[in-house]
C-alpha positions in Angstrom: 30.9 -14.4 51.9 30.6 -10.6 52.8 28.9 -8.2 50.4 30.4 -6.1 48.8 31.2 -2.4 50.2 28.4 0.0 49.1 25.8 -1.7 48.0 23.4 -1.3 51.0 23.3 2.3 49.9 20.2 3.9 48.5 20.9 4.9 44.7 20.0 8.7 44.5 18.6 10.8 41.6 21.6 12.6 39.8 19.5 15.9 38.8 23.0 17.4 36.7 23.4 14.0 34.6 22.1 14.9 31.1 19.7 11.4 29.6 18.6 12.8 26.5 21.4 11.7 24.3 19.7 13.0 20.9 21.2 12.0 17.6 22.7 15.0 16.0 19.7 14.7 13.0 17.1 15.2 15.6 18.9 18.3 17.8 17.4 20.0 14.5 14.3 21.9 14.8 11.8 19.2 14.0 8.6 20.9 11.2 5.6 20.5 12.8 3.2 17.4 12.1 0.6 18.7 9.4 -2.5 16.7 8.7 -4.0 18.5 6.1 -2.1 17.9 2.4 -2.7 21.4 1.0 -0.6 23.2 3.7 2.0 20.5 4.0 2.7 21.0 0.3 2.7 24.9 0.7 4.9 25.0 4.0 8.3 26.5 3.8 10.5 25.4 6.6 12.9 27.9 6.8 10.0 30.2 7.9 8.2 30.3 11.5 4.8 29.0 12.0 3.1 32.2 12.6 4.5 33.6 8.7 3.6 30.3 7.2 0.0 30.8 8.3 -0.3 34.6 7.6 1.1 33.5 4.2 -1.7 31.1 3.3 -4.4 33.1 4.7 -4.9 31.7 7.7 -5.2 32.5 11.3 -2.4 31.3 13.9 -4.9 32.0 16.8 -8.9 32.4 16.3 -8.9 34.8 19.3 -7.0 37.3 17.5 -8.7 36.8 13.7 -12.1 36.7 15.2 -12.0 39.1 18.3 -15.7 39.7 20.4 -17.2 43.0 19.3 -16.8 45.3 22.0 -20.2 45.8 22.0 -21.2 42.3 23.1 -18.5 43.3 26.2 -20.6 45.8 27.3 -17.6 49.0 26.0 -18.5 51.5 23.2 -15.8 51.8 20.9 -15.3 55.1 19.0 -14.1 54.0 15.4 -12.1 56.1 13.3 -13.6 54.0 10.3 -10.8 53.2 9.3 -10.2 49.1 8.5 -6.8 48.0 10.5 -3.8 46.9 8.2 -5.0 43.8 5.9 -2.3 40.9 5.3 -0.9 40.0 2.0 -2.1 36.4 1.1 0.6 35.0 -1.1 -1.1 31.5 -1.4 -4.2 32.0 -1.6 -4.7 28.6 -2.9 -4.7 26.7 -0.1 -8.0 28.2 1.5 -9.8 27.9 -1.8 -8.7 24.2 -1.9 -9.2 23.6 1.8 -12.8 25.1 1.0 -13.8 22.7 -2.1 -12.8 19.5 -0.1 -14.7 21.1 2.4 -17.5 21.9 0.5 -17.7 17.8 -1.0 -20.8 15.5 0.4 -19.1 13.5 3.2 -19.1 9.7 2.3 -20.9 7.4 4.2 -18.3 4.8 5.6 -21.1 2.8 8.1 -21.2 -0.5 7.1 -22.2 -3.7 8.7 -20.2 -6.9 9.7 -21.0 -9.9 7.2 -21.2 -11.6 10.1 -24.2 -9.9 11.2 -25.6 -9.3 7.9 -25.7 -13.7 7.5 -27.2 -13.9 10.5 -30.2 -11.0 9.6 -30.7 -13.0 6.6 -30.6 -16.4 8.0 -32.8 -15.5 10.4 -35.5 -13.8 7.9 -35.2 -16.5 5.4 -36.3 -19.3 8.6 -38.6 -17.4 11.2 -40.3 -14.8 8.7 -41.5 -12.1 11.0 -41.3 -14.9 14.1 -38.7 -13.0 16.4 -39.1 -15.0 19.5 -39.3 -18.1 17.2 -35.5 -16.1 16.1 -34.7 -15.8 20.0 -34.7 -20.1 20.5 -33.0 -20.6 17.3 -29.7 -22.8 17.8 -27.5 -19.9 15.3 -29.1 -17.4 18.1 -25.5 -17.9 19.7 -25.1 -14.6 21.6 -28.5 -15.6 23.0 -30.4 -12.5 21.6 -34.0 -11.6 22.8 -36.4 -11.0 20.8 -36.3 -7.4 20.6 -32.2 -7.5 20.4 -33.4 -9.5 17.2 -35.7 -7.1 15.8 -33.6 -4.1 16.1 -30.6 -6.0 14.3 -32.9 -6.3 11.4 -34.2 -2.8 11.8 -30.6 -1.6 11.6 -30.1 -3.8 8.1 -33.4 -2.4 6.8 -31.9 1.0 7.7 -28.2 0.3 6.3 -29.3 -1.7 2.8 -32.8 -0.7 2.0 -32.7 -1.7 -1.7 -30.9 -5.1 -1.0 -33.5 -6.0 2.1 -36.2 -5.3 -0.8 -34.7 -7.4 -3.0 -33.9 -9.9 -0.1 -37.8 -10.3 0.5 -39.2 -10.4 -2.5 -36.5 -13.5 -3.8 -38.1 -15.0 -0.8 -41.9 -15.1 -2.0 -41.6 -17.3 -4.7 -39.6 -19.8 -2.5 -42.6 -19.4 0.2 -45.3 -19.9 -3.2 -43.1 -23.2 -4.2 -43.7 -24.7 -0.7 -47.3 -23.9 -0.6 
């Protein structure tokens, strides 16, 4: 049976043919995607980016609220001494806000796998100080040497000082039973 007439052809790139069929809801000028929770709740969205920002107090570019002195440029400037036209802040809120969560102690989010933190243990509690005793042990399943060993205990020492402490010293008495 023959083919059918035309499709040998190559298939060309219509450039005209228009392939963003957008839903009417998002032909709408989209507001922009804001991270920070003080200026999202102090955005107005019938106002452009640049006047939301001047209206909060803060810059829209940093070349332009921080300029190089001229100086540093190598040009002497002959001021007039006069200050050049300060904006009106009408939420002035949001920069003190964004500077108190600024200004809080970051929280330490490192943390350490239980996995890992059984297997520090287990070890301690069988070998002692013994880390190439550690290295032939059968739960050694990632086949650790003995300095791999060491510096996984060195990093629970560093991550749970108080409970390593307390870790040790419930092991004494055990050691004192055996004796």
């Amino acid at each position: 049976m023959p083919k059918a007439k035309g499709k040998n052809r190559r298939h060309k790139y219509s450039y005209n043919l228009n392939r963003k069929r957008l839903h009417r809801s998002a032909r709408r000028r989209a507001a922009p995607r804001i991270a920070c929770s003080h200026i999202r709740h102090a955005w107005d969205p019938h106002k452009s980016v640049a006047q939301n920002l001047a209206d909060m107090g803060l810059a829209e570019d940093p070349n332009k609220a921080v300029p190089i002195p001229k100086k540093l440029l190598g040009m002497e400037e002959e001021s007039d001494g006069q200050q050049p036209g300060k904006k009106i802040v009408r939420k002035p809120y949001v920069v003190t806000e964004m500077e108190l969560e600024a200004s809080l102690p970051e929280k330490k989010s490192n943390t350490l796998s239980r996995d890992l933190i059984d297997y520090v243990r287990y070890m301690i509690q069988n070998h002692g100080e013994n880390y190439k005793e550690m290295a032939r042990d059968e739960k050694n399943y990632y086949q650790d040497t003995p300095k791999q060993i060491k510096r996984k205990i060195n990093v629970y020492k560093n991550f749970y000082p108080e409970e390593y402490k307390n870790f040790i010293a419930s092991l004494k008495p055990e050691k004192m039973e055996v004796q």
